[in-house]
DSSP file (Angstrom, degrees, kcal/mol; ACC not computed):
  #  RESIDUE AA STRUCTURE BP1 BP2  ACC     N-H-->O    O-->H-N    N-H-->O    O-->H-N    TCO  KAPPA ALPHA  PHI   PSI    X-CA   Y-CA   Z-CA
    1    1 A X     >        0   0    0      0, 0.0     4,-1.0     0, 0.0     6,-0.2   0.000 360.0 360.0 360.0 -42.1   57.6   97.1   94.5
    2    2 A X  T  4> +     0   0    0      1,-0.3     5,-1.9     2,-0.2     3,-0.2   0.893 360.0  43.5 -27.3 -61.5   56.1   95.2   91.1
    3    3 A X  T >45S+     0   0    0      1,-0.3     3,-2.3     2,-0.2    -1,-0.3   0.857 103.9  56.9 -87.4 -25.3   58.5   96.7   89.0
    4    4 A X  T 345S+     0   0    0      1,-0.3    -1,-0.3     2,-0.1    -2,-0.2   0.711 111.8  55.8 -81.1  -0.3   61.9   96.2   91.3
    5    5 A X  T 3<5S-     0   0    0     -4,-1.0    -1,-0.3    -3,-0.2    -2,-0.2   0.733 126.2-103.3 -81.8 -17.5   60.5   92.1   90.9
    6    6 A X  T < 5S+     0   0    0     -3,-2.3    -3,-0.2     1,-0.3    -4,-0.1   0.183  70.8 151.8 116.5 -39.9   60.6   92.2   87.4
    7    7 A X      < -     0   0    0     -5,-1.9     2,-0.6    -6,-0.2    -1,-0.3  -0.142  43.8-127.3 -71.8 149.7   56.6   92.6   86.8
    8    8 A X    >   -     0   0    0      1,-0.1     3,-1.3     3,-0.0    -1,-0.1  -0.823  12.5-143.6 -71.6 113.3   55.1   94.4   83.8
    9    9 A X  G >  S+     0   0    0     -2,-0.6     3,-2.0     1,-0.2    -1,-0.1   0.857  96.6  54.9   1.3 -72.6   52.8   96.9   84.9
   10   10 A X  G 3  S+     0   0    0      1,-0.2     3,-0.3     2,-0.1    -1,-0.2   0.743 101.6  50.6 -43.5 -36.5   50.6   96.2   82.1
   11   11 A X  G X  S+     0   0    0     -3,-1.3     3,-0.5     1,-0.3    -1,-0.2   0.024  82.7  96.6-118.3  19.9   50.0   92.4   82.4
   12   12 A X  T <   +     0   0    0     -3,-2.0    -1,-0.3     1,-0.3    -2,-0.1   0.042  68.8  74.2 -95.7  43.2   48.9   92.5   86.3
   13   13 A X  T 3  S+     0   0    0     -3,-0.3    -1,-0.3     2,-0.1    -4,-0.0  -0.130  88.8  54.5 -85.7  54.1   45.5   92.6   85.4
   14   14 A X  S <  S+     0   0    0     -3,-0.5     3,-0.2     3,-0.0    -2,-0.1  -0.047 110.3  47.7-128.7 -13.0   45.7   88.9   84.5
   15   15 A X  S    S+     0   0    0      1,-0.2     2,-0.3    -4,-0.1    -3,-0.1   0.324  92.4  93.7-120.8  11.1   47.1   88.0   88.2
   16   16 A X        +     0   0    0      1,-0.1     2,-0.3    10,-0.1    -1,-0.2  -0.431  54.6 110.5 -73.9  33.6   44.3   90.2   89.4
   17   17 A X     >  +     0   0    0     -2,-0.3     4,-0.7    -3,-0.2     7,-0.2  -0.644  14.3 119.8-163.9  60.3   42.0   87.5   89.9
   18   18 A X  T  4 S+     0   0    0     -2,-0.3    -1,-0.2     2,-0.2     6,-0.1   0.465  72.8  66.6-105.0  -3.6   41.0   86.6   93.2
   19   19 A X  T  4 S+     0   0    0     -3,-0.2     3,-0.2     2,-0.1    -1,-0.2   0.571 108.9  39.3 -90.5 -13.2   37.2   87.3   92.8
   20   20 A X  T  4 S+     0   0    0      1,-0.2     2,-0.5     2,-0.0    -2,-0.2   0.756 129.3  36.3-108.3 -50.4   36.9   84.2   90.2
   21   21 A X    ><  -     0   0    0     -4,-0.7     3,-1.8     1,-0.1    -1,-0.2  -0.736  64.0-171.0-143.8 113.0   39.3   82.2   92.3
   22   22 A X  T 3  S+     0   0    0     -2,-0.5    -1,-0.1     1,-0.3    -4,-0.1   0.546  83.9  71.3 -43.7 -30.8   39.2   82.5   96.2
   23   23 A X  T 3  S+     0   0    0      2,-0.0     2,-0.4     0, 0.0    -1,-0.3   0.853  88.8  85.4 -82.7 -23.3   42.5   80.4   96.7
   24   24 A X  S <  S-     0   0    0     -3,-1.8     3,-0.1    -7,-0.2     6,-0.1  -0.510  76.9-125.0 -79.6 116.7   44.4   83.6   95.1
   25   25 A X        -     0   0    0     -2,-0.4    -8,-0.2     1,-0.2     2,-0.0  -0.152  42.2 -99.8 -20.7 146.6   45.9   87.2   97.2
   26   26 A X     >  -     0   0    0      1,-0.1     4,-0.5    -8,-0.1    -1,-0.2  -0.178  42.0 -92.3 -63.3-158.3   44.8   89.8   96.0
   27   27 A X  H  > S+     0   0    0      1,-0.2     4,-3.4     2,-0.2     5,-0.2   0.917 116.5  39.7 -79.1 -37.8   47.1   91.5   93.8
   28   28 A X  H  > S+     0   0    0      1,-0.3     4,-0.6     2,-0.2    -1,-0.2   0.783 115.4  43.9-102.0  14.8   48.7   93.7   96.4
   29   29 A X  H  > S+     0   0    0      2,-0.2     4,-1.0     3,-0.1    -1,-0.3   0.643 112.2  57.8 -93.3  -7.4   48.9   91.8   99.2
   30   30 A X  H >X S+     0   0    0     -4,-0.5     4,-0.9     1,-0.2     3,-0.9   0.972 115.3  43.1 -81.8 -47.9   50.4   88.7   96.4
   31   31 A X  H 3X S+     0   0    0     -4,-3.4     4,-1.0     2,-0.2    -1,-0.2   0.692 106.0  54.4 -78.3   4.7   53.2   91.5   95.5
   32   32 A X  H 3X S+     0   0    0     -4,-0.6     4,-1.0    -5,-0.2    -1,-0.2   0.709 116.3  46.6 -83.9 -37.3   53.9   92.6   99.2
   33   33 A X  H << S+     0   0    0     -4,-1.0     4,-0.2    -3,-0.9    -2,-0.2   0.622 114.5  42.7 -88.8 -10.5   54.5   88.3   99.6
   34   34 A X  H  X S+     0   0    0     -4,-0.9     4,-1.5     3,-0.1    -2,-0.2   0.618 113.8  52.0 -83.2 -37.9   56.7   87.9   96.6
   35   35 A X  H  < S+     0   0    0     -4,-1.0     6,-0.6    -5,-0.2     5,-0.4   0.647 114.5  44.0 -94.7 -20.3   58.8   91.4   97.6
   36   36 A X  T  X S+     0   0    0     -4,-1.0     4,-1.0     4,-0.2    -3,-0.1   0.862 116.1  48.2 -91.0 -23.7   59.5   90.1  101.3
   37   37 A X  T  4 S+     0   0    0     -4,-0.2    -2,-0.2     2,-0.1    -3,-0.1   0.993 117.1  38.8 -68.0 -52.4   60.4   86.4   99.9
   38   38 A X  T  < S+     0   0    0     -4,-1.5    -3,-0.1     1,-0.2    -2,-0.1   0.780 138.9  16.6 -53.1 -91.6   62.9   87.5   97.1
   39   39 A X  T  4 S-     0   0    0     -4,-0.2    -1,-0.2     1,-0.1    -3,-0.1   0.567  96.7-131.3 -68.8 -19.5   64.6   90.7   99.6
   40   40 A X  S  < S+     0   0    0     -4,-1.0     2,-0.6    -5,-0.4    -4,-0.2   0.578  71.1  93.5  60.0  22.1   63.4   89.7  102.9
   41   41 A X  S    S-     0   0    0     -6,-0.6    -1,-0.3     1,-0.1    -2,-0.1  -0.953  76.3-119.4-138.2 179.3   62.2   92.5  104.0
   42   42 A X  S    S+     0   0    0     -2,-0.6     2,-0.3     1,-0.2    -7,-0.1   0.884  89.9  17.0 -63.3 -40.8   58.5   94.1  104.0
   43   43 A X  S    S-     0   0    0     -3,-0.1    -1,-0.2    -7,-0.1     4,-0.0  -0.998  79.4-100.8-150.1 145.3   59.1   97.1  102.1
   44   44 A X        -     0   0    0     -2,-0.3     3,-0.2     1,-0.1    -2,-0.0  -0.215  39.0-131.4 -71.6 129.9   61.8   99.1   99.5
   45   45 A X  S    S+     0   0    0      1,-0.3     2,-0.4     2,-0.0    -1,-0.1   0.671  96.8  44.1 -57.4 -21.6   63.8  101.4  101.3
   46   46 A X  S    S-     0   0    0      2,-0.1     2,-0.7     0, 0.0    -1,-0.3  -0.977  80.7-158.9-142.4 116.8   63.5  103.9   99.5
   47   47 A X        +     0   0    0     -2,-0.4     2,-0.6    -3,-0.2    -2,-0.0  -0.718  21.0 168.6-104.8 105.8   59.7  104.3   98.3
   48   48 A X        -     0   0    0     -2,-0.7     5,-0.1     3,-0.0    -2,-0.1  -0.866  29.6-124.5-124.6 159.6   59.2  106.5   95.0
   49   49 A X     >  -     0   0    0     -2,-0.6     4,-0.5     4,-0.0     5,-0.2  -0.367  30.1-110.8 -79.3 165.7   56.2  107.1   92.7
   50   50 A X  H >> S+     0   0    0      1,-0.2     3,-3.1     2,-0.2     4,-1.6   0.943 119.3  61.3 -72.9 -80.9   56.4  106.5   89.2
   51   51 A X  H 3> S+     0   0    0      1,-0.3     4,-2.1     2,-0.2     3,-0.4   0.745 115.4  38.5   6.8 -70.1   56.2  110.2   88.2
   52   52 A X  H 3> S+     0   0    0      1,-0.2     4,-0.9     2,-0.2    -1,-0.3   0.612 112.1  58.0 -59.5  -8.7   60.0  110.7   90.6
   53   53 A X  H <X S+     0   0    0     -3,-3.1     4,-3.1    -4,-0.5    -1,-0.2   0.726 109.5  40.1-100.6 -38.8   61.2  107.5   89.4
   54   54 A X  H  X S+     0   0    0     -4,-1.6     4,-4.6    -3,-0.4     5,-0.2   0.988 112.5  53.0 -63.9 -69.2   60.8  108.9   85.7
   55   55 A X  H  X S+     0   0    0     -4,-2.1     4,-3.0     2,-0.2     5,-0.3   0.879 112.3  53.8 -23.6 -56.6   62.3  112.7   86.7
   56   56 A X  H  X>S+     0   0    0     -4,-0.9     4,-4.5     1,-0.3     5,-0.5   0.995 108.1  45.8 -44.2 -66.5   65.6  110.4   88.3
   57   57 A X  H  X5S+     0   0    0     -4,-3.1     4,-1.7     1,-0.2    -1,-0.3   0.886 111.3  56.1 -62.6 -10.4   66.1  108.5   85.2
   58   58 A X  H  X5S+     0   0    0     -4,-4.6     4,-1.7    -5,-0.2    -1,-0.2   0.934 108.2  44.4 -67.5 -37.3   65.9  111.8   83.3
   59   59 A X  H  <5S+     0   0    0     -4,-3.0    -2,-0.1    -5,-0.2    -3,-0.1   0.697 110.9  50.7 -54.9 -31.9   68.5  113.4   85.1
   60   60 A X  H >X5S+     0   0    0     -4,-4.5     4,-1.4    -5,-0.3     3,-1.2   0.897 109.4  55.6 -81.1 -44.1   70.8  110.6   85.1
   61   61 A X  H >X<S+     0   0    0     -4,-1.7     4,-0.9    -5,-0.5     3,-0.9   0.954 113.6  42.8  -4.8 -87.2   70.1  110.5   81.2
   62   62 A X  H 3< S+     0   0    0     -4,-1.7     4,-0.4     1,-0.3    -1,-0.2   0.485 111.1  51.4 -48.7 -19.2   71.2  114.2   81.1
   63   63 A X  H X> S+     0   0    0     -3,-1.2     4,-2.5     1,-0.2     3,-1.1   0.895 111.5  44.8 -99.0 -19.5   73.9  114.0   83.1
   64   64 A X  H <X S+     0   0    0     -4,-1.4     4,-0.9    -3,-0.9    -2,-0.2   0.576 108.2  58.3 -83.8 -13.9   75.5  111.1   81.3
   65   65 A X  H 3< S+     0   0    0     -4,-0.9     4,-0.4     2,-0.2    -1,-0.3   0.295 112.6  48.1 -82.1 -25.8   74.7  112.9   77.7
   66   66 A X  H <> S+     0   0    0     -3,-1.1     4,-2.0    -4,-0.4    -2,-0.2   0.878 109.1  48.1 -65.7 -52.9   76.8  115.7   79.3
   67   67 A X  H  < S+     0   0    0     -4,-2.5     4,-0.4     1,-0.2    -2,-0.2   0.758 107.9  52.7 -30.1 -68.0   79.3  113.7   80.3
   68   68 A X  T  X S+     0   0    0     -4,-0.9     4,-1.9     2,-0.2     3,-0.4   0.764 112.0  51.2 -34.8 -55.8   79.5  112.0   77.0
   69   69 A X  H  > S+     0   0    0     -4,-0.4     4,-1.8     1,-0.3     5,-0.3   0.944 103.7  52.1 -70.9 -44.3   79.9  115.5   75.3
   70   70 A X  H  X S+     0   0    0     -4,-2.0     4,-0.7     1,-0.2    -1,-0.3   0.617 104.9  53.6 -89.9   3.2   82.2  116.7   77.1
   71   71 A X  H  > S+     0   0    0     -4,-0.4     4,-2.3    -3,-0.4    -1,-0.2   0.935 114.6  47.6 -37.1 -66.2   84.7  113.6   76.6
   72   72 A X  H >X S+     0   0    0     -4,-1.9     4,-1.4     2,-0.2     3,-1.1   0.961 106.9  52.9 -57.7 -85.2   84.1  114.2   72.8
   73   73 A X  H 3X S+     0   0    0     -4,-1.8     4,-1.6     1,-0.3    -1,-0.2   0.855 117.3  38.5 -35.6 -61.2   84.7  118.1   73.0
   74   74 A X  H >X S+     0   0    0     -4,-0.7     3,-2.3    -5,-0.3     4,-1.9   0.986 113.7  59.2 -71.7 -46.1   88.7  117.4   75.1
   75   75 A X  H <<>S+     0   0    0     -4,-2.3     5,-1.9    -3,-1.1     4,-0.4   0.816 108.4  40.2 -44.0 -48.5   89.1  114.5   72.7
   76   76 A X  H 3<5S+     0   0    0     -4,-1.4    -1,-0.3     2,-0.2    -2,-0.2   0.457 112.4  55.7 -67.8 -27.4   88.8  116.9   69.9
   77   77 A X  H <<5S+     0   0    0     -3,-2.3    -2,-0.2    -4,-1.6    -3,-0.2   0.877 106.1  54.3 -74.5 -57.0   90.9  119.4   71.8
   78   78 A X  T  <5S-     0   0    0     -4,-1.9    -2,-0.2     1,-0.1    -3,-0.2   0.551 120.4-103.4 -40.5 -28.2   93.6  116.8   72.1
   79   79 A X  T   5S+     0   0    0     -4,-0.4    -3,-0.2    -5,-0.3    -4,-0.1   0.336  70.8 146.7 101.6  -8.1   93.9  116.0   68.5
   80   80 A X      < -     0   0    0     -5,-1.9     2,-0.9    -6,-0.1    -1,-0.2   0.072  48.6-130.3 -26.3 133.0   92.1  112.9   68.6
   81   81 A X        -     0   0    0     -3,-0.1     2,-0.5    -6,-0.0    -1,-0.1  -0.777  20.6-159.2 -90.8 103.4   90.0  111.5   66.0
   82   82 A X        -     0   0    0     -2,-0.9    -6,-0.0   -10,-0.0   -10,-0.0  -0.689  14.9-133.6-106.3 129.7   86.8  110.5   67.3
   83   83 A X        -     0   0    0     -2,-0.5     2,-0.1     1,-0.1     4,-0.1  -0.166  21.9-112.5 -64.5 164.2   85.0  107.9   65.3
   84   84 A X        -     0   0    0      2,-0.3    -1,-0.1     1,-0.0     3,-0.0  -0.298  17.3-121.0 -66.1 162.5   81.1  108.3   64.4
   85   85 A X  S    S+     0   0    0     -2,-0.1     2,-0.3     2,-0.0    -2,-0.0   0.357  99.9  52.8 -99.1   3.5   78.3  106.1   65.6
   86   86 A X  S    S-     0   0    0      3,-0.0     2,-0.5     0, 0.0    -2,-0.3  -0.964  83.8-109.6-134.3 156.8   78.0  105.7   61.8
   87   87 A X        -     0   0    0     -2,-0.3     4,-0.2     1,-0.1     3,-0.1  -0.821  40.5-100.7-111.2 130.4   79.6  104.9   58.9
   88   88 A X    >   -     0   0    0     -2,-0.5     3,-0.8     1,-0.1     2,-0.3   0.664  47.3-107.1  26.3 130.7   80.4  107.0   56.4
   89   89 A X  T 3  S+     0   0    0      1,-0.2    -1,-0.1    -3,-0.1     3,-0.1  -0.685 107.2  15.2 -79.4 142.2   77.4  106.5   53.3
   90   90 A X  T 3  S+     0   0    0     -2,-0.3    -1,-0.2    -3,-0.1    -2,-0.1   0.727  98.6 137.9  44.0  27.5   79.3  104.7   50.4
   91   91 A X    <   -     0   0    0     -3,-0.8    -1,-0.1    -4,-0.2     6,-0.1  -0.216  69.4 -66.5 -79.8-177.7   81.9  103.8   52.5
   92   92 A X        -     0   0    0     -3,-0.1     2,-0.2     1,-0.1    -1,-0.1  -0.428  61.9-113.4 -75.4 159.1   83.5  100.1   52.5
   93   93 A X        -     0   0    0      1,-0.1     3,-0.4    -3,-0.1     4,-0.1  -0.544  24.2-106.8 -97.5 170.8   80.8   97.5   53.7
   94   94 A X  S    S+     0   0    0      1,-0.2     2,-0.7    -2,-0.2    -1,-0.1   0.889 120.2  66.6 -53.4 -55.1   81.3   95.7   57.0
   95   95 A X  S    S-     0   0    0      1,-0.2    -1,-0.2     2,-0.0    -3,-0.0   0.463 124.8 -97.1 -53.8   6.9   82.1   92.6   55.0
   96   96 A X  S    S-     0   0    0     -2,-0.7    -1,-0.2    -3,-0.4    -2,-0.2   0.850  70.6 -61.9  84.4  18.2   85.5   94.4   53.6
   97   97 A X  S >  S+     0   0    0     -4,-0.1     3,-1.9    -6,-0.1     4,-0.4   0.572  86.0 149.8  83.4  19.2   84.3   95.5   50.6
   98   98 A X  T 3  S+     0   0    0      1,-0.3     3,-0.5     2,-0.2    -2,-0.1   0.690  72.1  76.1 -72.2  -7.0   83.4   91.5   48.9
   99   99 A X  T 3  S+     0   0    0      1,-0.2    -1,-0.3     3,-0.0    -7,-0.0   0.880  94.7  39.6 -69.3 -31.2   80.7   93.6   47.1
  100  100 A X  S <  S+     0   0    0     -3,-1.9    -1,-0.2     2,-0.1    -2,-0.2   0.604  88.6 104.4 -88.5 -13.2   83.2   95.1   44.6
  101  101 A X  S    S-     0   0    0     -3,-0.5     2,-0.2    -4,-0.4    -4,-0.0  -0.587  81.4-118.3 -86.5 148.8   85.4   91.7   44.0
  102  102 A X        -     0   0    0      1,-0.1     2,-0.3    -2,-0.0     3,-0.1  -0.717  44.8 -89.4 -93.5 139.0   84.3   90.5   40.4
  103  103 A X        -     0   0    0     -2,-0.2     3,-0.2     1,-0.1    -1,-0.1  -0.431  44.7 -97.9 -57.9 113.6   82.7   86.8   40.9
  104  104 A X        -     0   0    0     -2,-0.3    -1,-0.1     1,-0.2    -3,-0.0   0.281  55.0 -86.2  -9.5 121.9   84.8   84.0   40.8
  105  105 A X        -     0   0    0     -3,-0.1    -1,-0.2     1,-0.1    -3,-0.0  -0.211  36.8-114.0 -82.2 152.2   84.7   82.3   37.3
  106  106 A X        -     0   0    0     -3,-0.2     2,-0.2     2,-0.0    -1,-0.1  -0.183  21.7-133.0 -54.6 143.9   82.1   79.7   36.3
  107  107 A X    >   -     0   0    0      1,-0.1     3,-0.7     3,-0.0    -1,-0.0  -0.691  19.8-139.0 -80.0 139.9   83.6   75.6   35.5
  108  108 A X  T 3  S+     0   0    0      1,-0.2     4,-0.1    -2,-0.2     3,-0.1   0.416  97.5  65.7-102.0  23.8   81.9   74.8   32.3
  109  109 A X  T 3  S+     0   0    0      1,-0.1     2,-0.5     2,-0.1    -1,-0.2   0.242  71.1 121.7 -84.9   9.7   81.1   71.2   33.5
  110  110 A X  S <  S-     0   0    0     -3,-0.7    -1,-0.1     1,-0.2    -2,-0.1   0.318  80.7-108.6 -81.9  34.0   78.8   72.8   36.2
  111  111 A X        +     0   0    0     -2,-0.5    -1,-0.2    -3,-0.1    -2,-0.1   0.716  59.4 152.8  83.0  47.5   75.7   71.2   35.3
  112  112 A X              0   0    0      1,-0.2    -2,-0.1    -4,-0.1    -1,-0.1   0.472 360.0 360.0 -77.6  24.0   73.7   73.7   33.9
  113  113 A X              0   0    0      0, 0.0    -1,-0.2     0, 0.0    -2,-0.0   0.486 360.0 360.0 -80.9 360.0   71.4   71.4   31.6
């Protein structure tokens, strides 16, 4: 519930802190009141551990890195060129190449004294 609010794992021990001041929830009954005011209801419909939560977003990784490949691979069958996710080393700079233009010439009033 923490993380679908937005909270870092890491930094609830700082909101952990009902034994030093009484006025405060603990911590999980303060995110169990924060996850029914934002959604309105008591609890996430669909309740997974962190360990299942990881596996999912690996799979959806994987499948989308498949996906991806096999785009590339018919692109490439098609006759397509399909750019890189880099450019070329000694290639033209992003700027258009202003590294290679010789510098404008110097005025000789320009105050060098």
């Amino acid at each position: 519930m923490a993380r679908e609010l937005g909270m870092n794992p890491k930094t609830l021990g700082k909101l952990d802190n009902h034994n030093q001041e009484p006025w405060k929830l603990p911590l999980p009954l303060f995110i169990e009141h924060v996850y029914l005011k934002r959604f309105g209801k008591p609890r996430p419909d669909n309740v997974v551990s962190i360990e299942e939560r990881a596996r999912q977003e690996e799979r959806k990784k994987a499948l989308k890195r498949e996906a991806k490949q096999q785009r590339r691979e018919a692109d490439q069958r098609a006759g397509q060129v399909v750019a890189s996710p880099t450019p070329p080393a000694g290639g033209p700079t992003p700027a258009g190449g202003e590294r290679d233009r010789e510098p404008p010439p110097r005025r000789p009033d320009a105050g060098d004294a």
